[in-house]
C-alpha positions as a LaTeX table, in Angstrom:
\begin{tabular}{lrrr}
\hline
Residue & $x$ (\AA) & $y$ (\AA) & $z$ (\AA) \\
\hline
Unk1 & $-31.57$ & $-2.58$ & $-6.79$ \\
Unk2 & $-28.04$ & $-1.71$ & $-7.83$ \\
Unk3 & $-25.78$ & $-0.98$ & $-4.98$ \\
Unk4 & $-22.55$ & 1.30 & $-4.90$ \\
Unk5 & $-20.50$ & 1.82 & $-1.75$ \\
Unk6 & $-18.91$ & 5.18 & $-2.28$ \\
Unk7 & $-15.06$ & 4.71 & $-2.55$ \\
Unk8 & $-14.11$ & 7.03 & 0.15 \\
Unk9 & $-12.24$ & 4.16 & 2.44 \\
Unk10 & $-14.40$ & 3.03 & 5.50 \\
Unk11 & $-12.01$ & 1.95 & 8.18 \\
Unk12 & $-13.08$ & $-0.03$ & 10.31 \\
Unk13 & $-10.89$ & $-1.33$ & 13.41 \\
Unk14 & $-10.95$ & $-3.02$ & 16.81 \\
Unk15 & $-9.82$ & $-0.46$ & 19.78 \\
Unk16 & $-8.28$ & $-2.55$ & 22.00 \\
Unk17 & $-8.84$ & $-2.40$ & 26.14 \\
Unk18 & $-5.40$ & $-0.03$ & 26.03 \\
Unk19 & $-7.07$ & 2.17 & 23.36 \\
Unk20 & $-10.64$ & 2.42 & 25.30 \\
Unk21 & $-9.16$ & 3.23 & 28.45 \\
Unk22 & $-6.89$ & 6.21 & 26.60 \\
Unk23 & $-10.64$ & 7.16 & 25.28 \\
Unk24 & $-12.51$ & 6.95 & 29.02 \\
Unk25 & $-9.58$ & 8.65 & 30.43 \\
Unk26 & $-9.49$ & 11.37 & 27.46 \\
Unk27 & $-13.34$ & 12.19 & 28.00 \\
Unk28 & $-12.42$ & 13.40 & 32.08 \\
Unk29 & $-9.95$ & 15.86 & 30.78 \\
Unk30 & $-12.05$ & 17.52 & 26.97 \\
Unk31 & $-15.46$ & 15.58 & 27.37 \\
Unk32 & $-15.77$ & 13.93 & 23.80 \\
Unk33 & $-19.18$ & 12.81 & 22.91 \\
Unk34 & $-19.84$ & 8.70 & 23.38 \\
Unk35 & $-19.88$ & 7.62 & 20.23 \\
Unk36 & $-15.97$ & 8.85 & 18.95 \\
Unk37 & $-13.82$ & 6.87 & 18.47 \\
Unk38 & $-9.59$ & 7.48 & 18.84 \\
Unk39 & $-7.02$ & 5.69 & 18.36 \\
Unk40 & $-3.32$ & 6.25 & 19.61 \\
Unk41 & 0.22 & 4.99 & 19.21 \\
Unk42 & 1.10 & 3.32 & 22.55 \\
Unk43 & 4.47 & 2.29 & 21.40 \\
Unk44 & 6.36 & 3.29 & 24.22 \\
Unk45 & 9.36 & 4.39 & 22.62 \\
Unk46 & 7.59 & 6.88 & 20.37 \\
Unk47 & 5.43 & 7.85 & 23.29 \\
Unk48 & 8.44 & 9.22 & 24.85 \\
Unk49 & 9.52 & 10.67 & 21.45 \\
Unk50 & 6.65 & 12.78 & 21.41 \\
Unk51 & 6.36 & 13.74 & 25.20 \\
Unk52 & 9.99 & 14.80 & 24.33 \\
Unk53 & 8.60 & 16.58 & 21.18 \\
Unk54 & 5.64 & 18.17 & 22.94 \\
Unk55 & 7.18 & 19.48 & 26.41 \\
Unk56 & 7.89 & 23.14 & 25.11 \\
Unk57 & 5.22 & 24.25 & 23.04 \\
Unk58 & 2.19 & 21.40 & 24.04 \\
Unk59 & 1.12 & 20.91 & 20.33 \\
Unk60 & $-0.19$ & 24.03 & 19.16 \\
Unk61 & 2.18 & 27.27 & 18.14 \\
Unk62 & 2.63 & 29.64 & 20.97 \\
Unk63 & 4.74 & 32.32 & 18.09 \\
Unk64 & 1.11 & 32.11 & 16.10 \\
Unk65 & $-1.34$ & 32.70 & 18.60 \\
Unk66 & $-3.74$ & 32.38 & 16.03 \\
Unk67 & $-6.64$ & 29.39 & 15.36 \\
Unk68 & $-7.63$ & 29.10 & 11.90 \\
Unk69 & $-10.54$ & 26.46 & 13.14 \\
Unk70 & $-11.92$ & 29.53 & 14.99 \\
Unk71 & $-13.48$ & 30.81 & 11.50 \\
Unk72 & $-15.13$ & 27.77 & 10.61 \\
Unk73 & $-18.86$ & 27.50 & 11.40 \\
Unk74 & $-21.50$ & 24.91 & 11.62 \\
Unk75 & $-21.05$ & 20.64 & 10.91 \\
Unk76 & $-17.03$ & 21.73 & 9.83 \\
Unk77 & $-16.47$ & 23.77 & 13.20 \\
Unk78 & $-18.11$ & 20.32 & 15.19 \\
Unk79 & $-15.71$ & 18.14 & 13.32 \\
Unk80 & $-12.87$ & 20.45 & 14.25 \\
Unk81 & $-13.38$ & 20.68 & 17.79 \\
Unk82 & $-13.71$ & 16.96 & 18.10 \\
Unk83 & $-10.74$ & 16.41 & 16.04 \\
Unk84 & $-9.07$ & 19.16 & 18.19 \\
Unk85 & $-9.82$ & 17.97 & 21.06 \\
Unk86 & $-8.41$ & 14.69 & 20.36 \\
Unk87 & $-5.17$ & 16.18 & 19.13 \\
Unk88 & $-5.37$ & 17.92 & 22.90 \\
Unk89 & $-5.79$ & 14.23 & 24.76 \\
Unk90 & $-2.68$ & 12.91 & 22.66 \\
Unk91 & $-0.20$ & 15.83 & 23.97 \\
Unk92 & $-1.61$ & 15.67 & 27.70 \\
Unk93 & $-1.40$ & 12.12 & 28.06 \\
Unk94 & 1.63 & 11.23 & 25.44 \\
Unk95 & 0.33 & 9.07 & 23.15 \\
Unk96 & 0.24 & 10.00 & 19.47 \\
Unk97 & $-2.76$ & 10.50 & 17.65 \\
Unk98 & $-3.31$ & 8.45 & 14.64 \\
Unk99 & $-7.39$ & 7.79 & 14.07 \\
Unk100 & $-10.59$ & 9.70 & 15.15 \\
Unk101 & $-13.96$ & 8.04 & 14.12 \\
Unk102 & $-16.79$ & 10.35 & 14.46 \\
Unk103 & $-20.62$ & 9.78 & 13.73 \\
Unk104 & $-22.72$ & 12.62 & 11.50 \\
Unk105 & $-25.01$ & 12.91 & 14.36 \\
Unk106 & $-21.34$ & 14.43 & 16.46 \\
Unk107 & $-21.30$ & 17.27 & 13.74 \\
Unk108 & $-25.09$ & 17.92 & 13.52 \\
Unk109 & $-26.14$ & 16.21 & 10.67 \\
Unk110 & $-29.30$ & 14.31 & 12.24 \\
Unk111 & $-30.56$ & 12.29 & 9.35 \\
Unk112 & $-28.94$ & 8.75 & 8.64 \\
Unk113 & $-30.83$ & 8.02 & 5.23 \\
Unk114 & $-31.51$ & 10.57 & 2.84 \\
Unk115 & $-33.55$ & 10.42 & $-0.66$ \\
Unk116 & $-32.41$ & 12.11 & $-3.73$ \\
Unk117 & $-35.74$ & 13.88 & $-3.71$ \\
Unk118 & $-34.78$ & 15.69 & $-0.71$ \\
Unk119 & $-31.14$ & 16.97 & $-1.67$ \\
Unk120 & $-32.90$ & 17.62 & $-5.75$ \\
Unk121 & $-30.66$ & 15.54 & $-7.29$ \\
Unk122 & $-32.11$ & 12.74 & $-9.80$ \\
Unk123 & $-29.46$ & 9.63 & $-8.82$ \\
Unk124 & $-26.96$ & 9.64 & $-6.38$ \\
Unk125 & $-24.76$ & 6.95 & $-8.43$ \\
Unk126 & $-25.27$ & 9.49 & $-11.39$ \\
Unk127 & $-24.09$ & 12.16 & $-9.59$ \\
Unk128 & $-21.18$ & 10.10 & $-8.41$ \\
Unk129 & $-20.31$ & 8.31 & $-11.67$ \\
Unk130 & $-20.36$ & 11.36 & $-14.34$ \\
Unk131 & $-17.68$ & 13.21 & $-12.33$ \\
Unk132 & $-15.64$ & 10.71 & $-10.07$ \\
Unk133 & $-12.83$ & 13.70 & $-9.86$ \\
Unk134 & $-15.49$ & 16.08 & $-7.46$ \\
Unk135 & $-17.42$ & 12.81 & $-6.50$ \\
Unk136 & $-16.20$ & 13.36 & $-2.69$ \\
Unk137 & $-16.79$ & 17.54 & $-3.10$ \\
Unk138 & $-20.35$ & 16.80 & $-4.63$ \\
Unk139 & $-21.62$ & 14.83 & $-1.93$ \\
Unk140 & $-20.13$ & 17.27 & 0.82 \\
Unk141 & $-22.05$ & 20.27 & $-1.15$ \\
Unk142 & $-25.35$ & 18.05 & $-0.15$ \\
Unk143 & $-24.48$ & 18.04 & 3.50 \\
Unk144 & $-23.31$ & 21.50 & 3.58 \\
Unk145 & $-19.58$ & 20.01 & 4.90 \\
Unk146 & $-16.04$ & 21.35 & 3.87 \\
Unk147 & $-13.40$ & 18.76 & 4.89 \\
Unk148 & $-10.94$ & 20.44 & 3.16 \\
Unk149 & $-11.35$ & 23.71 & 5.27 \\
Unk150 & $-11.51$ & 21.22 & 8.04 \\
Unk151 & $-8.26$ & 19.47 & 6.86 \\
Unk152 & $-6.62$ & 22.84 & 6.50 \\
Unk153 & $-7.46$ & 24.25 & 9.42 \\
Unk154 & $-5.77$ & 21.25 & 11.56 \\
Unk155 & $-2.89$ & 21.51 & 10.08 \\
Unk156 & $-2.13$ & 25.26 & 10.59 \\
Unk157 & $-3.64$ & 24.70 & 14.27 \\
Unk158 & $-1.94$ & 21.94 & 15.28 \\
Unk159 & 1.59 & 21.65 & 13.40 \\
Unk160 & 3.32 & 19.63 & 16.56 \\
Unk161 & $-0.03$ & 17.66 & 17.83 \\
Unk162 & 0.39 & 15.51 & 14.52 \\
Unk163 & 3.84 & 14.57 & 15.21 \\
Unk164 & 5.56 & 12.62 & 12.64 \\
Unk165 & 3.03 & 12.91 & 10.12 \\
Unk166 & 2.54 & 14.66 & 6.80 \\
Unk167 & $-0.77$ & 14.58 & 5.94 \\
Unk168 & $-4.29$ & 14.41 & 7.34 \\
Unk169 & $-6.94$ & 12.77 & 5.66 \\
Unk170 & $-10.60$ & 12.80 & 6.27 \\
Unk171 & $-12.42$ & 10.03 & 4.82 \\
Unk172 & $-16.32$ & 9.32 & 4.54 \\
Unk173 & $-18.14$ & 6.15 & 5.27 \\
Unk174 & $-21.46$ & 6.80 & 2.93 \\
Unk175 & $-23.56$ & 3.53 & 0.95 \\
Unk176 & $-25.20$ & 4.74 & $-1.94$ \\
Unk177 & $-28.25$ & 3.93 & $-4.70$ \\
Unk178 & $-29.97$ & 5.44 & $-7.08$ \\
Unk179 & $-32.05$ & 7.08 & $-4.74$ \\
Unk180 & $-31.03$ & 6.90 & $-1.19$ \\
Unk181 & $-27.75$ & 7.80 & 0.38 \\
Unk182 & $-27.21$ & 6.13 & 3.60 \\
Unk183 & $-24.12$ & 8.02 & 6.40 \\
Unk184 & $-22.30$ & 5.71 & 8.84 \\
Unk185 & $-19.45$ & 7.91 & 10.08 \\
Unk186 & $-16.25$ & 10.06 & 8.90 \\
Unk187 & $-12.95$ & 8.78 & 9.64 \\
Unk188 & $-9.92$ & 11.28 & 10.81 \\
Unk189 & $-6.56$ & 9.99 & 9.46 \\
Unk190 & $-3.03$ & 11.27 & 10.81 \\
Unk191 & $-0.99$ & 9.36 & 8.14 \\
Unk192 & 1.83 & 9.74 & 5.70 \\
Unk193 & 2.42 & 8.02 & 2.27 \\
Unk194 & 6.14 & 6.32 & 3.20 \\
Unk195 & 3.93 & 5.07 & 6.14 \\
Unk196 & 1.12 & 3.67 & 3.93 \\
Unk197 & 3.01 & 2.19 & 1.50 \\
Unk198 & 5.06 & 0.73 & 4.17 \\
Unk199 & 8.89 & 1.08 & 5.22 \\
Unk200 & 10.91 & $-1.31$ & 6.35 \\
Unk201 & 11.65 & $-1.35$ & 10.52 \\
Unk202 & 15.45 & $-0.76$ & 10.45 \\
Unk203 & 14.55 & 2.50 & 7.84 \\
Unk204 & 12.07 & 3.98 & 10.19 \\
Unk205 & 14.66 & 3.32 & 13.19 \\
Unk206 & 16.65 & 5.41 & 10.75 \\
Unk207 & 14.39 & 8.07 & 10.70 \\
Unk208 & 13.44 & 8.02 & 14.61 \\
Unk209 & 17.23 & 8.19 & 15.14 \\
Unk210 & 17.42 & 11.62 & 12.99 \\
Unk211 & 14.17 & 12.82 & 14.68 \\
Unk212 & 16.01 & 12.78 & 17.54 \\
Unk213 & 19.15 & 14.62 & 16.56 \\
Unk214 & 16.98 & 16.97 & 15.31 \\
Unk215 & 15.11 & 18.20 & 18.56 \\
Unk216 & 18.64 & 18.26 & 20.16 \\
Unk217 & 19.98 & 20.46 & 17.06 \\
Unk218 & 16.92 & 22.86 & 17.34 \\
Unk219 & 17.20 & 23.35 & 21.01 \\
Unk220 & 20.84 & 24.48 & 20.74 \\
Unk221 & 20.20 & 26.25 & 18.30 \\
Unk222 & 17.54 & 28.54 & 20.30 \\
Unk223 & 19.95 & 28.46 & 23.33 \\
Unk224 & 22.94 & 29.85 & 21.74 \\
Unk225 & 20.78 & 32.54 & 20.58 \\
Unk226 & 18.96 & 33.22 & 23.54 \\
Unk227 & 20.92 & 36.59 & 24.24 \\
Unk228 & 20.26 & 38.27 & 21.43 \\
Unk229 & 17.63 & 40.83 & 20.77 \\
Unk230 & 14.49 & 39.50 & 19.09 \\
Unk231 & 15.47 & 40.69 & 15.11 \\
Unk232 & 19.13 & 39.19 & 15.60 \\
Unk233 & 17.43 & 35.63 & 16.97 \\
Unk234 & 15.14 & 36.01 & 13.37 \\
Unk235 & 18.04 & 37.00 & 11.56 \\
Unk236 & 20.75 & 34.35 & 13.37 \\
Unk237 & 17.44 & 31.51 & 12.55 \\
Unk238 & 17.07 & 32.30 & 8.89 \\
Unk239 & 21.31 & 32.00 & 8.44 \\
Unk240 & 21.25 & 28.38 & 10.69 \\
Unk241 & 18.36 & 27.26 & 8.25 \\
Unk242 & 20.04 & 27.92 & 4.97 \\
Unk243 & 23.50 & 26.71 & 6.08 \\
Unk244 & 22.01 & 23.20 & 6.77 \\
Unk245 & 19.98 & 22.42 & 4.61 \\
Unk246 & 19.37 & 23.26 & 0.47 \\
Unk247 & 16.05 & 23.07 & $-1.54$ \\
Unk248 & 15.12 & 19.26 & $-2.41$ \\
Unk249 & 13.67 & 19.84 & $-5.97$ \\
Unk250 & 12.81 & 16.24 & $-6.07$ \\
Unk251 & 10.41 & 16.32 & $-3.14$ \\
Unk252 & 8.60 & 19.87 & $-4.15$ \\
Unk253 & 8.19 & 17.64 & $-7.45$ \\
Unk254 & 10.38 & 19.71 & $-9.71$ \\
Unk255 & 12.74 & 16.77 & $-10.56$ \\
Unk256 & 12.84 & 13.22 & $-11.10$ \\
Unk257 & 13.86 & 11.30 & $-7.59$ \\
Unk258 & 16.58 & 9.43 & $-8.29$ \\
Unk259 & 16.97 & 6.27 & $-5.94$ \\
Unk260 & 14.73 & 3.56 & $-4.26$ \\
Unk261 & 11.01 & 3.91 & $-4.47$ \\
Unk262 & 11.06 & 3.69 & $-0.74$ \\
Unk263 & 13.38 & 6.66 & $-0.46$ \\
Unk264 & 11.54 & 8.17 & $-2.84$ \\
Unk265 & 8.30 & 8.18 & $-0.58$ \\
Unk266 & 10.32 & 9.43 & 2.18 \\
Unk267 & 11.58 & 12.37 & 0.81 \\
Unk268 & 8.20 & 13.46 & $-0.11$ \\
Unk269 & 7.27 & 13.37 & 3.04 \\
Unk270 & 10.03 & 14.49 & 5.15 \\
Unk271 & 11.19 & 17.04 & 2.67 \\
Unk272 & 8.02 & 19.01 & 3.67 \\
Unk273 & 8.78 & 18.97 & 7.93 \\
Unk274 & 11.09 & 20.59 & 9.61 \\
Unk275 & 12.99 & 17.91 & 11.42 \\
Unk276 & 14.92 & 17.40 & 8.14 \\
Unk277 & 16.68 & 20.58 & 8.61 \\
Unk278 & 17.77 & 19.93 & 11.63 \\
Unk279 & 18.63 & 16.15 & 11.72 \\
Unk280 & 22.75 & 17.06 & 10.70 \\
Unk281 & 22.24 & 14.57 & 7.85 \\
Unk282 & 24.15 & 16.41 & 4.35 \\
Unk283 & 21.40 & 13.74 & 2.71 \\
Unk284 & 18.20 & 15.33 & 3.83 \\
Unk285 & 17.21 & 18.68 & 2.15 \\
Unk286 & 13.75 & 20.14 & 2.07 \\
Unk287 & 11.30 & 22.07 & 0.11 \\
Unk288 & 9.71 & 25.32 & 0.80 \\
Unk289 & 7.29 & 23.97 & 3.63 \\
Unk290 & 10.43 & 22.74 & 5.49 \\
Unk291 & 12.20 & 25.71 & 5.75 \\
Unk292 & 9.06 & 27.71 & 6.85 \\
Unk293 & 7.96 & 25.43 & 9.49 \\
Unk294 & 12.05 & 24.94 & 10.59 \\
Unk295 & 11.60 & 29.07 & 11.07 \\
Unk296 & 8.24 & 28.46 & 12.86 \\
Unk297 & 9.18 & 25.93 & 15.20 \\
Unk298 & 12.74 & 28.04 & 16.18 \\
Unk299 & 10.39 & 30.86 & 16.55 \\
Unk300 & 7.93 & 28.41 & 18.69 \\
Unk301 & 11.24 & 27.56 & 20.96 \\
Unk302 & 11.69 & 31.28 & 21.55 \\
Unk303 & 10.93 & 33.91 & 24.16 \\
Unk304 & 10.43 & 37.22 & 21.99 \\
Unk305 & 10.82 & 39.91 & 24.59 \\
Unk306 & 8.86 & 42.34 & 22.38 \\
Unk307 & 6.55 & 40.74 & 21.80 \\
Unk308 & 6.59 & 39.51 & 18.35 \\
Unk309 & 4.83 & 37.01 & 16.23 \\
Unk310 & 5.38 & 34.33 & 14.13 \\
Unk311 & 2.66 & 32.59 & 11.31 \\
Unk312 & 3.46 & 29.85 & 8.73 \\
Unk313 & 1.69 & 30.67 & 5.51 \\
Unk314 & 1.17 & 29.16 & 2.34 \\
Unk315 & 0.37 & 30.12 & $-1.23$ \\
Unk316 & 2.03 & 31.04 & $-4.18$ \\
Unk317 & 5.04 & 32.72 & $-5.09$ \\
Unk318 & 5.55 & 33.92 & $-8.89$ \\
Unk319 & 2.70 & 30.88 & $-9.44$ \\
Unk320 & 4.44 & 28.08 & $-7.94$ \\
Unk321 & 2.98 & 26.70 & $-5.12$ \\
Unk322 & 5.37 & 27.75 & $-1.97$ \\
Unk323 & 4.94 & 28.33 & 1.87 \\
Unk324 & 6.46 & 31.10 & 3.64 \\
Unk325 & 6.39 & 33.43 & 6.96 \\
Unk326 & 4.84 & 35.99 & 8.32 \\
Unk327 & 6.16 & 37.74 & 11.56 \\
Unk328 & 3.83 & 40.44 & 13.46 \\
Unk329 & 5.45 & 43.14 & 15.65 \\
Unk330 & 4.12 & 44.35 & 18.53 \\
Unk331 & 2.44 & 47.26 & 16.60 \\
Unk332 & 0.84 & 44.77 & 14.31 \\
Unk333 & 2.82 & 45.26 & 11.39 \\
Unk334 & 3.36 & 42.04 & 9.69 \\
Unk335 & 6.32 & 41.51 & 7.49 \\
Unk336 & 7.53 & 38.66 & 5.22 \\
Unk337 & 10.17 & 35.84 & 5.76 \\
Unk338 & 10.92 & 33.93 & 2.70 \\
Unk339 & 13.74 & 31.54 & 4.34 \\
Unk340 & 13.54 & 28.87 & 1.23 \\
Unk341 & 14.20 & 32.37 & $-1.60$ \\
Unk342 & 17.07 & 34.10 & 1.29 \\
Unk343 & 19.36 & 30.78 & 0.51 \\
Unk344 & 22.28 & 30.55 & $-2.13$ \\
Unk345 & 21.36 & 30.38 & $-5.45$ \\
Unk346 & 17.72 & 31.63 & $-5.01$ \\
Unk347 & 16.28 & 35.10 & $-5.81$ \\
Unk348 & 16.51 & 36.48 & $-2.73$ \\
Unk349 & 20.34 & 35.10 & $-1.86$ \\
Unk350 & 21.86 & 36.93 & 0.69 \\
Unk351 & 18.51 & 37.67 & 2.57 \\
Unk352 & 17.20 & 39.90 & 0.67 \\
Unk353 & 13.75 & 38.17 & 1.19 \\
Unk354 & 13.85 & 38.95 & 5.26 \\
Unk355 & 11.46 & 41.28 & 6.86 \\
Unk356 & 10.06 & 42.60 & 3.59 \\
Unk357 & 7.20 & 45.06 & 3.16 \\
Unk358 & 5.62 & 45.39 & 0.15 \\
Unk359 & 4.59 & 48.95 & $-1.77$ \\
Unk360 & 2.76 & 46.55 & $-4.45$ \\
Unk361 & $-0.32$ & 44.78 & $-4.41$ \\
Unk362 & $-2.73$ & 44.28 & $-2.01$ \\
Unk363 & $-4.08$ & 40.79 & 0.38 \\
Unk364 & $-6.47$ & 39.29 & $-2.13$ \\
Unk365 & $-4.61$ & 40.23 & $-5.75$ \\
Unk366 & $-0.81$ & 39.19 & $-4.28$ \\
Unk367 & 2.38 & 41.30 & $-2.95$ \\
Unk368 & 4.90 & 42.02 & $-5.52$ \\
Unk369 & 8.42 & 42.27 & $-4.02$ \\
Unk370 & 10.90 & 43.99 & $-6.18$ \\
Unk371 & 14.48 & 42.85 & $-6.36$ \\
Unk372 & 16.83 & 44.88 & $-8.31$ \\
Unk373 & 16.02 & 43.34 & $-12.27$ \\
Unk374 & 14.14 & 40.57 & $-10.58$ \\
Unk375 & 10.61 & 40.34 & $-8.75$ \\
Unk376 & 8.70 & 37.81 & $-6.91$ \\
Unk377 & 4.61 & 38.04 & $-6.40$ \\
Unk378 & 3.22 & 36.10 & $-3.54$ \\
Unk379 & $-0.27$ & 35.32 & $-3.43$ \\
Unk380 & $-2.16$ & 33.58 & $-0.37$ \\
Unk381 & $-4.07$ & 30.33 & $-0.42$ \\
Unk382 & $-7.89$ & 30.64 & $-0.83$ \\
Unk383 & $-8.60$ & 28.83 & 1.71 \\
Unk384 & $-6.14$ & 30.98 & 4.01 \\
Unk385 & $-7.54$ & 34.23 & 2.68 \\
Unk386 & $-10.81$ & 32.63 & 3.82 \\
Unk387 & $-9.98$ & 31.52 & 7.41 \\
Unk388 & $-7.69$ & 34.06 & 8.95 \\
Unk389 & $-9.48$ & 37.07 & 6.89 \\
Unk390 & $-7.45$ & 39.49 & 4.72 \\
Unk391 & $-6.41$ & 41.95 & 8.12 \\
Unk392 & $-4.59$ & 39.01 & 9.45 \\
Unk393 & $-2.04$ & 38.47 & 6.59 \\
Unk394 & $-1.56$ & 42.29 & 5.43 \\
Unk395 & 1.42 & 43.16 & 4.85 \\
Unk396 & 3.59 & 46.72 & 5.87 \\
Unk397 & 4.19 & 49.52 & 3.57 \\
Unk398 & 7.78 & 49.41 & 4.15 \\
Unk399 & 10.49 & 46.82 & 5.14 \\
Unk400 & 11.55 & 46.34 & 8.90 \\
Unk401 & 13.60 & 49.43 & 10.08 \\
\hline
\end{tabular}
């Protein structure tokens, strides 16, 4: 009988008695069910990095208020809350959350062993081989699971809990023959590519050293702009991005990267968070994501007397794939921030992308913002449209008055 063992990366590992007593204790504060499986970073140094990182805001964003994972439903809603919860342990206790290992049974998929008679399909290797590209989506169609709804939903929900890393990555542990398709468990990554390809010690001391420049820079920056009213601290946030930082074409892919292939793997990583805005470094420039989530986690910092709101988005603007803001008055208007298109040399220079309403367009076919001879047309992610439902990411009529 010909055996194939689904390339999806099993990982396996030891949880040491540090790790299972982080578990035990985790299960008395979110009960967890016995068979996951978590693994922290108990390096004390970046323990205290993150308790440092988590104090204000404990993981989640307080300027959202919003839970994408609250629209998912069924075996991708289980996953989330487990994974969730775990993310929850790591900012109470301190410890930084890099694996969760979770059984099929946790997200209600009962059946271990299943025949290709009952999911109709004539050979599970066929299925796999003929279309390796949507081998991982095929098999998830079977079970009726969306990890990258999952994936997506994590990230909005908790942009803080992950600390440090830039991607999250859920693998599956599956054996598979020509007729029988046999589940062990999915595995929960927190990870980053610099980190998997490996970067030397004194280069991530490097980049520890600049993380923590940067939450002293972004606390400053929130305190000297406490006073003002809640539109000047937007307005006073958007200038502080663009003066320290510029776009990094090479990390939103647009350019060649010229320099080591270890710096090379760093900058498309960090290029994408926001501590790179912040770390006073002239060398470290970001893409779109890193100017939105620099807004996001000033606005996070904040007390907004009025009572406004704050959401990092993502999608597409003019067809490139960007990320942007949206912030929600009190009345529920919801107006965009484009902090990457308000710097120099972009469309909307001179912040003509701030607080913009849009008279064209509509939620699902894109907003078209005019700009004297120019225009720009964002349109949402799918899977964004999807979760947070078209009422949540409507824009106003009219700009901010």
């Amino acid at each position: 009988m010909r055996f194939f063992a689904l390339l999806l990366v099993v990982l396996f590992y030891t949880v040491t008695s540090a790790y299972a007593e982080a578990a035990q204790s985790a299960a008395t504060i979110t009960p967890l069910p016995a068979s996951v499986r978590a693994l922290f970073d108990t390096d004390p140094e970046q323990s205290e990095r993150y308790r440092r990182y988590m104090q204000p805001h404990g993981g989640t964003s307080p300027a959202s208020g919003q839970r994408l994972g609250s629209a998912l439903n069924g075996s991708d809603r289980m996953l989330y809350d487990v994974v969730y919860q775990c993310a929850q342990y790591a900012v109470l206790n301190g410890t930084p959350l890099r694996t969760v290992q979770v059984d099929y049974t946790d997200i209600g998929i009962r059946k271990a062993v299943w025949s290709a008679e009952e999911l109709r399909v004539s050979s599970f290797l066929t299925l796999v081989q003929s279309d390796q590209a949507n081998a991982v989506r095929n098999i998830e169609d079977l079970l009726g699971i969306d990890t990258d709804a999952v994936v997506y939903a994590l990230s909005f929900d908790l942009p803080y809990a992950i600390f440090l890393t830039t991607q999250i990555r859920i693998s599956h542990g599956i054996s598979l023959t020509d007729s029988q398709m046999i589940l062990g468990h999915l595995t929960v990554q927190f990870t980053s590519r610099s980190a998997e390809h490996g970067i030397s010690s004194l280069r991530q001391q490097d980049i520890n050293c600049q993380f923590d420049i940067a939450m002293i820079v972004a606390a400053d920056i929130v305190a000297r702009h406490a006073h003002e009213s809640d539109f000047q601290k937007l307005r006073s946030y958007r200038d502080e991005i663009c003066a320290m930082t510029d776009f990094n074409f090479a990390a939103a892919g647009l350019t060649p990267f010229e320099g080591s292939e270890e710096e090379a793997l760093i900058a498309a990583d960090y290029g994408r968070i926001a501590f790179w805005v912040f770390d006073d470094d002239d060398e470290t420039d970001v893409e779109c994501s890193g100017y939105a989530k620099a807004f996001q986690y000033l606005c996070d910092l904040s007390s907004f007397g009025s009572g406004l709101k704050c959401h990092y988005v993502g999608g597409y603007a003019n067809g490139e794939k960007h990320a942007w803001n949206l912030v929600e008055t009190a009345d529920g208007a919801r107006y965009l921030v484009d902090v990457t298109n308000c710097d120099d040399g972009r469309i909307g220079a001179g912040g003509q992308l701030f607080m913009k309403g849009a008279t064209t367009g509509s939620v699902w076919q894109g907003y078209t913002i005019q700009l004297g001879d120019s225009q720009i047309t964002y349109c949402y992610d799918e899977l964004l449209l999807k979760l947070a439902g078209p009422d949540a990411l409507a824009l106003s009529l009219e700009d901010f008055r």
